[in-house]
C-alpha positions in Angstrom: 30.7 -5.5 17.3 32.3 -7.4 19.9 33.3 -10.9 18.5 31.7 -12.6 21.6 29.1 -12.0 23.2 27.4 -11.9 26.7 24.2 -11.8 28.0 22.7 -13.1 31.6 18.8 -13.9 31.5 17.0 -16.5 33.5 20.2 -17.5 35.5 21.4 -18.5 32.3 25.1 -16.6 30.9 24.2 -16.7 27.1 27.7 -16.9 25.6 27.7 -16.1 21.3 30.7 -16.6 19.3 30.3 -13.6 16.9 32.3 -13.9 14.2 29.9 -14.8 11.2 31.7 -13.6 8.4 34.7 -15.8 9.6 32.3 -19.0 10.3 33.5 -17.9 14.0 37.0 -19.2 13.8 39.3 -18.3 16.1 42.2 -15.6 16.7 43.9 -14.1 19.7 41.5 -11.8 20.0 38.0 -13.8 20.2 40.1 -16.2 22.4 40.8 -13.8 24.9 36.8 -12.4 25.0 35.7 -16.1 25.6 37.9 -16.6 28.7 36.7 -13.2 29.6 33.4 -13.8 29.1 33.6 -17.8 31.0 35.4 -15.8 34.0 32.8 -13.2 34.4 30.3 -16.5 34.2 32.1 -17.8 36.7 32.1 -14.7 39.3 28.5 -13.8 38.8 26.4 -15.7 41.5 23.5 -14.7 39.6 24.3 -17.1 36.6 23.9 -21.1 37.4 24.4 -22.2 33.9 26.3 -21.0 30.6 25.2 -21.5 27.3 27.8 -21.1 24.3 26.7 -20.9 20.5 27.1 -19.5 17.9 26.4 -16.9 15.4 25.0 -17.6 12.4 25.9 -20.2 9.7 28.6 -22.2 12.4 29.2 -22.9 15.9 32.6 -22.0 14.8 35.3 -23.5 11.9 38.1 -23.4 14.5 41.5 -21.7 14.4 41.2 -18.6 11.9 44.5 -19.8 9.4 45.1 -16.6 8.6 46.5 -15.7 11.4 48.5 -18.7 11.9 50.7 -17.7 8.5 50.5 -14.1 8.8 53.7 -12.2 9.3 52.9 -12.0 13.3 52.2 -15.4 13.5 52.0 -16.2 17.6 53.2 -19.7 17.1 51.5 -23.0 18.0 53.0 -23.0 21.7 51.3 -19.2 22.1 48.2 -20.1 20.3 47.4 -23.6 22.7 49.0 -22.1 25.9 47.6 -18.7 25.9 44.3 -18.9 23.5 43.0 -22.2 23.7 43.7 -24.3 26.8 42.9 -21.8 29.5 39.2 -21.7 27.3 38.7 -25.6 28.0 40.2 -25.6 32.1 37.7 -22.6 32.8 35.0 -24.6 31.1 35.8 -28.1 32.7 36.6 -25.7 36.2 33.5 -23.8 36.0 31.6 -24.4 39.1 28.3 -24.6 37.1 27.0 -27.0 33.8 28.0 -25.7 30.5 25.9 -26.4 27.2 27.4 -25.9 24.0 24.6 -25.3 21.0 26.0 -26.7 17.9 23.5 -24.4 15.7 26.2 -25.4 12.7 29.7 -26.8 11.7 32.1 -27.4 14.6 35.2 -28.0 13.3 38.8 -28.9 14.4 39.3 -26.7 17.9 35.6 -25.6 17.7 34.5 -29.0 17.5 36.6 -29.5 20.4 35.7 -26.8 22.7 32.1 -28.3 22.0 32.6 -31.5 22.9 34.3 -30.6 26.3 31.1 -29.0 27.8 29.1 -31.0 29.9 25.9 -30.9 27.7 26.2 -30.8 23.9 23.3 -30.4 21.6 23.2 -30.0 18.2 20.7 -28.5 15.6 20.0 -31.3 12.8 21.9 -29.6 10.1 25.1 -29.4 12.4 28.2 -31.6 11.7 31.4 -32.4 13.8 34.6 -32.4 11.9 37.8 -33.4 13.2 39.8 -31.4 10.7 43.6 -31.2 11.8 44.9 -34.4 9.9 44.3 -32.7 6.6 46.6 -29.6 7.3 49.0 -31.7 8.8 48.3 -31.0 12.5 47.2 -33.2 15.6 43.9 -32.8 17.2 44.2 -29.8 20.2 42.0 -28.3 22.7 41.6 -31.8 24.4 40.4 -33.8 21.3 42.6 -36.4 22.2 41.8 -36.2 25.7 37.7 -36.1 25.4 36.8 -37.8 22.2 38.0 -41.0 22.8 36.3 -41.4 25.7 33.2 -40.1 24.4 33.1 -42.8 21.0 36.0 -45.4 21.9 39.4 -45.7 20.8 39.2 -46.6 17.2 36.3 -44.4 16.5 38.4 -41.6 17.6 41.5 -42.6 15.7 39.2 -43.3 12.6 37.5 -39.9 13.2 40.5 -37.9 13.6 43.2 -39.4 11.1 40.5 -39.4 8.2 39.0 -36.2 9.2 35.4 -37.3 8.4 32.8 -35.1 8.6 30.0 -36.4 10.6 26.4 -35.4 10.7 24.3 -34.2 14.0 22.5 -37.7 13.3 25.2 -39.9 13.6 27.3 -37.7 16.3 24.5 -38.4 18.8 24.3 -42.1 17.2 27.9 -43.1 18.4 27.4 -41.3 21.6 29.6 -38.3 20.7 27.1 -35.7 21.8 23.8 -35.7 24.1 20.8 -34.7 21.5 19.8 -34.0 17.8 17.1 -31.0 18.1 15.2 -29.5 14.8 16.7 -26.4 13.3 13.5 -25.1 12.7 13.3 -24.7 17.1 16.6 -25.3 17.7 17.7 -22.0 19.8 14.6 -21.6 22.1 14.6 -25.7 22.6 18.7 -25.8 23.3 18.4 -22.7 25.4 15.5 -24.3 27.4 18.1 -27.2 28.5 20.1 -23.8 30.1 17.3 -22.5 31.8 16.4 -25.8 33.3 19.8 -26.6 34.4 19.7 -23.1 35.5 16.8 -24.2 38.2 18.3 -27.3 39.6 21.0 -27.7 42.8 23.9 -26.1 41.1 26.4 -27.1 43.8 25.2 -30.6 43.1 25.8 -30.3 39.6 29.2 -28.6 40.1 30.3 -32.1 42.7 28.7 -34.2 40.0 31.0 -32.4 37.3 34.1 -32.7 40.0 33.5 -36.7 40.2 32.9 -36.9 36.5 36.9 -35.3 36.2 38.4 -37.3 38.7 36.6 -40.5 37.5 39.0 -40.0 34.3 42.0 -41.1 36.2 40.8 -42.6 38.9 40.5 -46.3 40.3 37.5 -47.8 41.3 38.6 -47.6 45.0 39.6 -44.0 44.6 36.5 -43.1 43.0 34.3 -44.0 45.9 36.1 -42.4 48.2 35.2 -39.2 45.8 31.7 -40.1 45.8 32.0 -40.5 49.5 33.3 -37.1 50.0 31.2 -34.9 47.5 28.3 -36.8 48.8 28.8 -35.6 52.4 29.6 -32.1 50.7 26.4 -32.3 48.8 24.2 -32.8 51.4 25.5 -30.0 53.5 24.1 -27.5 50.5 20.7 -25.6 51.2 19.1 -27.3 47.9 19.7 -31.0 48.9 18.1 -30.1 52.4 15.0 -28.5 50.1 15.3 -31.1 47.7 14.8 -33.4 50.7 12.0 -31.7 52.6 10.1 -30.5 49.1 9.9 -34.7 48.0 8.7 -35.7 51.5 6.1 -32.9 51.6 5.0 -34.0 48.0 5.6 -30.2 46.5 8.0 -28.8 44.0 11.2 -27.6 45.4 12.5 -24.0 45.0 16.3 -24.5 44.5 18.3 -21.5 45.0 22.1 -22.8 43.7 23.8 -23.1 47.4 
């Protein structure tokens, strides 16, 4: 069985991290299959939004250590440049909204990869741990980058140095993630996010994702000129015009993702 999973239904690329023996922790091998599988997303005009959870008991419990001290160990520069980086610049490039379904424990650069999508739900047993300060490492995969500007400087620092373990509850709480959902309903309700996303003017969405990027770095100045630009680009897409003509005609509009 392949250790990650892909499925397109409803415009929706399902995306399942299949390792449940290994709480879906990482290696080499499962890295590779997720960029695979967030490239074929990518390429298929058929998909408007990707969905990634997880199989079983975790979302996933990060890097698989084993690998890391086995004799063929790839090295930490091979393991962030080759496995885990290009995961989260196809994720924050993808062209479409990603949700990540926390359905269990997220932990060090699964947590991560979570909390870089642009929706994040979580079931209610779920938590987020930041879990690289207790093996002597530094948060990776854009911890440092996204967290801290998801909960605040010393939240982050807190969060990350103490390695906490923080429940669904309190990650939504502090702002860390979008929504709490039961477990009893938690896939057909988190997938239901997908589908609607899945509906709506995906070239808006992809220019709202751009401006959310550039806003990072950007002045206030600069920033509007972004807006200004995607704007004009936005309205130039077949939805906005329907989106347009569907709210002055008072009926719903029929979005097709161009």
């Amino acid at each position: 069985m392949s250790s990650v999973l892909l499925e397109v239904k409803d415009g929706v690329g399902s995306v399942v991290l299949n390792r449940p023996d290994k709480l879906n922790a990482f290696n080499r091998e499962m890295c590779l299959r997720l960029q695979k599988s967030l490239d074929e997303c990518a390429g298929d005009s058929s998909v408007r939004c990707v969905y990634i959870t997880g199989n079983g008991k975790a979302f996933s419990a990060g890097q698989d250590l084993a690998e890391v001290i086995g004799p063929d160990m790839p090295g930490f520069n091979k393991i962030l440049s080759e496995h885990y980086n290009p995961i989260i610049t196809r994720i924050r490039k993808m062209e479409k909204p990603v949700v990540a379904a926390v359905n269990g424990v997220a932990a060090g650069a699964g947590a991560n990869i979570a909390l870089c999508c642009d929706v994040v739900v979580a079931a209610e047993s779920a938590s987020f741990i930041q879990a690289f300060s207790k093996i002597g490492l530094i948060p990776d995969s854009s911890g440092t980058f996204f967290l801290p500007r998801l909960v605040g400087w010393q939240k982050a620092s807190a969060l990350m140095m103490l390695g906490d373990k923080i429940r669904a509850s309190e990650a939504e709480r502090i702002g860390m993630i979008y929504k709490v959902l039961p477990d009893e309903n938690f896939s057909a309700s988190a997938f239901s996010i997908a589908q609607f996303l899945a509906q709506m003017p995906t070239r808006g969405l992809a220019f709202t994702k751009q401006a959310l990027d550039l806003s990072m770095s950007n002045s206030l100045e600069a920033q509007l000129s972004v807006e200004n630009d995607l704007q004009q680009l936005a309205a130039k897409t077949y939805d906005s015009n329907e989106g347009i003509r569907a709210f002055v005609e008072k009926r719903k509009p029929v979005f097709k993702g161009s």
